[in-house]
TORKOL-4160 file (C-alpha; in steps of 0.2 Angstrom, whole numbers, padded with zeros to 4 digits, m for minus):
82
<pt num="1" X="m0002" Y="m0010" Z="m0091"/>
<pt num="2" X="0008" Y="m0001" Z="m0080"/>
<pt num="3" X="m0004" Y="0012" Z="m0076"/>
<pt num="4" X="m0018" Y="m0001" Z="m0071"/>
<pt num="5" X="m0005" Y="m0009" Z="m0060"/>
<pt num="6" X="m0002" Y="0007" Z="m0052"/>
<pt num="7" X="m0021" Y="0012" Z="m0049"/>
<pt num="8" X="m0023" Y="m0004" Z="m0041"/>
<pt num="9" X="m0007" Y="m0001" Z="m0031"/>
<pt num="10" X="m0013" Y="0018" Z="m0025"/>
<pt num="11" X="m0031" Y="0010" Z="m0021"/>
<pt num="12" X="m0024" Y="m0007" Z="m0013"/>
<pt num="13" X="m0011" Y="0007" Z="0000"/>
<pt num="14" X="m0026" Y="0018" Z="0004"/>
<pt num="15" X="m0035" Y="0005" Z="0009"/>
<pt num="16" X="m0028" Y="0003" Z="0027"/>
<pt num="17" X="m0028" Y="0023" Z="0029"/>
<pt num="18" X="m0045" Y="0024" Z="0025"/>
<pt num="19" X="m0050" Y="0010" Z="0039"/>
<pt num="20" X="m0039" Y="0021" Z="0050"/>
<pt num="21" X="m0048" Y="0038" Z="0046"/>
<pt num="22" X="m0063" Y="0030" Z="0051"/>
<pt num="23" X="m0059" Y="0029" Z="0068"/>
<pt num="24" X="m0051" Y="0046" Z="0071"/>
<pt num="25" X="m0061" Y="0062" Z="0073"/>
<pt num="26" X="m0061" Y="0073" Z="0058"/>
<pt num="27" X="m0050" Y="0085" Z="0057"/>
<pt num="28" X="m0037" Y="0081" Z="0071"/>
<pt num="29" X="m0021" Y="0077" Z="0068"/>
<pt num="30" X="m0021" Y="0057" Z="0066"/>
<pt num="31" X="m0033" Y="0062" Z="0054"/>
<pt num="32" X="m0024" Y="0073" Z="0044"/>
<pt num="33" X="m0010" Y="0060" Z="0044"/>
<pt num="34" X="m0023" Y="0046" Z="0040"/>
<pt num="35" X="m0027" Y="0056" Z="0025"/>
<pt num="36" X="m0010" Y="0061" Z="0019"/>
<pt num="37" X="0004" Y="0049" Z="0024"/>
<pt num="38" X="0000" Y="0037" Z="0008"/>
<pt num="39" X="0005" Y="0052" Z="m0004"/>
<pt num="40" X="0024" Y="0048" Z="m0002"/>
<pt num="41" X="0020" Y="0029" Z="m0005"/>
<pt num="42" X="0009" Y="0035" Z="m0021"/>
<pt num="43" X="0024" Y="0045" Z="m0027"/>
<pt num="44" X="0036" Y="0033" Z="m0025"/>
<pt num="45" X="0025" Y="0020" Z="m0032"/>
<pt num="46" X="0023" Y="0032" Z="m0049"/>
<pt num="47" X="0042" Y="0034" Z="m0050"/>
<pt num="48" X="0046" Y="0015" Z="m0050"/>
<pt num="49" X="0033" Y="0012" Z="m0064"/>
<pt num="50" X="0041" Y="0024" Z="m0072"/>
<pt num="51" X="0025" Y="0034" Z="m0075"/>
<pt num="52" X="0029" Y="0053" Z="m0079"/>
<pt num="53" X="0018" Y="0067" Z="m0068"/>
<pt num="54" X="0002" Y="0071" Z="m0081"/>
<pt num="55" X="m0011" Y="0082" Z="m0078"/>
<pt num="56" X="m0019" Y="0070" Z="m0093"/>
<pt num="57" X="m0016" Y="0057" Z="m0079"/>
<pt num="58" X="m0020" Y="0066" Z="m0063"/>
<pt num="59" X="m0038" Y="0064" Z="m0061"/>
<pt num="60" X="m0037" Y="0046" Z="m0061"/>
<pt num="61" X="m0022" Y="0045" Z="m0046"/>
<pt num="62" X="m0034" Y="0053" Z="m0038"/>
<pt num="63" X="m0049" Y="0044" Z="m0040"/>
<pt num="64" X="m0038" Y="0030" Z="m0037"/>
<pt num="65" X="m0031" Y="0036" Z="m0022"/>
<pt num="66" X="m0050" Y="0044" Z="m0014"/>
<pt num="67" X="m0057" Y="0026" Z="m0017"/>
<pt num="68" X="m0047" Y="0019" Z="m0006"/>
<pt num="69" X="m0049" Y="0027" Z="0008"/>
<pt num="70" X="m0067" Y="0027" Z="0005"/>
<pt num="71" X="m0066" Y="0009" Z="0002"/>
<pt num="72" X="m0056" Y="0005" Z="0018"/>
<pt num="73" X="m0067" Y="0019" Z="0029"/>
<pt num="74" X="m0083" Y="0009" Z="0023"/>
<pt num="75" X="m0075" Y="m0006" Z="0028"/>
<pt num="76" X="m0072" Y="0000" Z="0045"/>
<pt num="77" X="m0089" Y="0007" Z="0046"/>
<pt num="78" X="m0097" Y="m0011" Z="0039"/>
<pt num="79" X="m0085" Y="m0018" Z="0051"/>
<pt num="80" X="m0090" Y="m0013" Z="0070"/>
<pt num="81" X="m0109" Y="m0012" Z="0068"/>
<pt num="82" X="m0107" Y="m0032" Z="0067"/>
């Protein structure tokens, strides 16, 4: 249980970095830290569940973690052709 609650978590933080790196250029530094400045939250967030690193676990942190910034970038996109 605590592993779906923290997939959710990862996806539901991504989210709002995902809208964001929709509307930077790619590659440039807001970008980069569009991309990357959830990966603290995640770790944090893995630690107060109490979830111990895995590789067995890994890939789904980071399907978890691309589908919210996919999510949040389609959201953006969906978002300003309206």
């Amino acid at each position: 249980m605590e592993l779906l609650l923290l997939l959710v978590g990862i996806f539901a933080v991504n989210l709002p970095f995902g809208f964001w790196r929709e509307g930077v250029r790619k590659f440039s530094l807001a970008w980069f830290v569009a991309v990357h400045a959830a990966v603290p939250l995640v770790i944090l967030m893995r630690l107060l569940a109490g979830i111990k690193w895995s590789f067995a676990i890994l890939p789904l942190l980071v399907a978890a973690y691309f589908a919210g910034q996919w999510v949040g970038a389609r959201y953006r996109r969906n978002a300003t052709r309206s």
